[in-house]
C-alpha positions in Angstrom: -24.4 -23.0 4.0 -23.6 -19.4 5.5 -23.8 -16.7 3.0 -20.8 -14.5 2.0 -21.2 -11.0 1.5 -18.0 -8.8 1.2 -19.2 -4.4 1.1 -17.2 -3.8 -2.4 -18.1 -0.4 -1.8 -15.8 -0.5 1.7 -13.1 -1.9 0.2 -12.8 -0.2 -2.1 -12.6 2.9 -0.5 -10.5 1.7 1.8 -7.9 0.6 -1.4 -8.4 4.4 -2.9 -7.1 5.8 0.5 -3.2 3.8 0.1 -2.1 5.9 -2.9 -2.3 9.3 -0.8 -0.5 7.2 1.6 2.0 5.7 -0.7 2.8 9.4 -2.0 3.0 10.3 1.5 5.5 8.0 2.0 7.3 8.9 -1.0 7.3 12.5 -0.2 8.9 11.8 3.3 11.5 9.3 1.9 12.7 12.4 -0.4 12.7 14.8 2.8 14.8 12.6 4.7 17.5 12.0 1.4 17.4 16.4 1.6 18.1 16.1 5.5 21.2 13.5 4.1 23.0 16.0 2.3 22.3 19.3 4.8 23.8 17.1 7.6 28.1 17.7 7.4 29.6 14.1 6.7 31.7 14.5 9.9 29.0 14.6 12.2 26.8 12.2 9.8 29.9 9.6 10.3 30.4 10.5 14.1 27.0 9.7 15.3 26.6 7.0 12.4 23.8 9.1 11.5 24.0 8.2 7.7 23.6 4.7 8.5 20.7 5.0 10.5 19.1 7.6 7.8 20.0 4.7 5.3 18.2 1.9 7.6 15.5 4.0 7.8 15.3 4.8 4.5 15.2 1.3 3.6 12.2 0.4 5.9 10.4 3.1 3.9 11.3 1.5 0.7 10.0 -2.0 1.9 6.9 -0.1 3.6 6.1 1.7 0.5 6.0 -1.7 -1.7 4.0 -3.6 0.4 1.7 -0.8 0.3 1.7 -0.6 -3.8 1.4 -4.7 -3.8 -1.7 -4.3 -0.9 -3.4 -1.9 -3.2 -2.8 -3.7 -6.7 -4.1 -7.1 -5.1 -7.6 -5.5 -3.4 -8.0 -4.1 -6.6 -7.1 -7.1 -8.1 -9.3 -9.2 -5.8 -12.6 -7.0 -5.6 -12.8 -7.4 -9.2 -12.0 -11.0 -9.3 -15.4 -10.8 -6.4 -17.7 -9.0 -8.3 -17.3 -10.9 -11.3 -18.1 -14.2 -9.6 -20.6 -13.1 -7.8 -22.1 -11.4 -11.1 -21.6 -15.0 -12.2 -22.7 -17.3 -9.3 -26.1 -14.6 -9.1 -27.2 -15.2 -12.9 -26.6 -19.0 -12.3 -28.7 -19.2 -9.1 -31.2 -17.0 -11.3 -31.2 -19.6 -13.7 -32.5 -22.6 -11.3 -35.3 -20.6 -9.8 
């Protein structure tokens, strides 16, 4: 059988870059809602500029929680790893 070997150390820091991300995300979700209320309603409802702002906003909502649930399931998963393979390497320790 093939060995399995995941670099923790790579995912990991890959995971610990999406929360600069996230907050990225979250700071240009708020900078469009400030753009919302600078913009006059009449030319907002002209154009149908709110709802496009609004559409947009809403991919950035959906974008920003699949981020969050990415991160929290690496971390989630790396640990579930290293634990196993803590596990799996004392047992194969064992039979040698």
């Amino acid at each position: 059988m093939a060995a399995i070997k995941i670099d923790v150390k790579k995912v990991r820091n890959a995971n610990y870059n999406l929360p600069p991300m996230i907050s990225n995300l979250s700071a240009q979700k708020r900078d469009i809602n400030m753009l919302k209320w600078r913009i006059a309603s009449e030319i907002q409802d002209r154009r149908e500029i709110r709802e496009r702002l609004n559409a947009i906003l809403r991919e950035m909502d959906r974008a920003e929680k699949q981020l969050n649930d990415v991160y929290k399931m690496t971390g989630a998963a790396v640990t579930q790893y290293m634990k196993m393979e803590t596990s799996l390497t004392a047992n194969a320790a064992r039979f040698q």
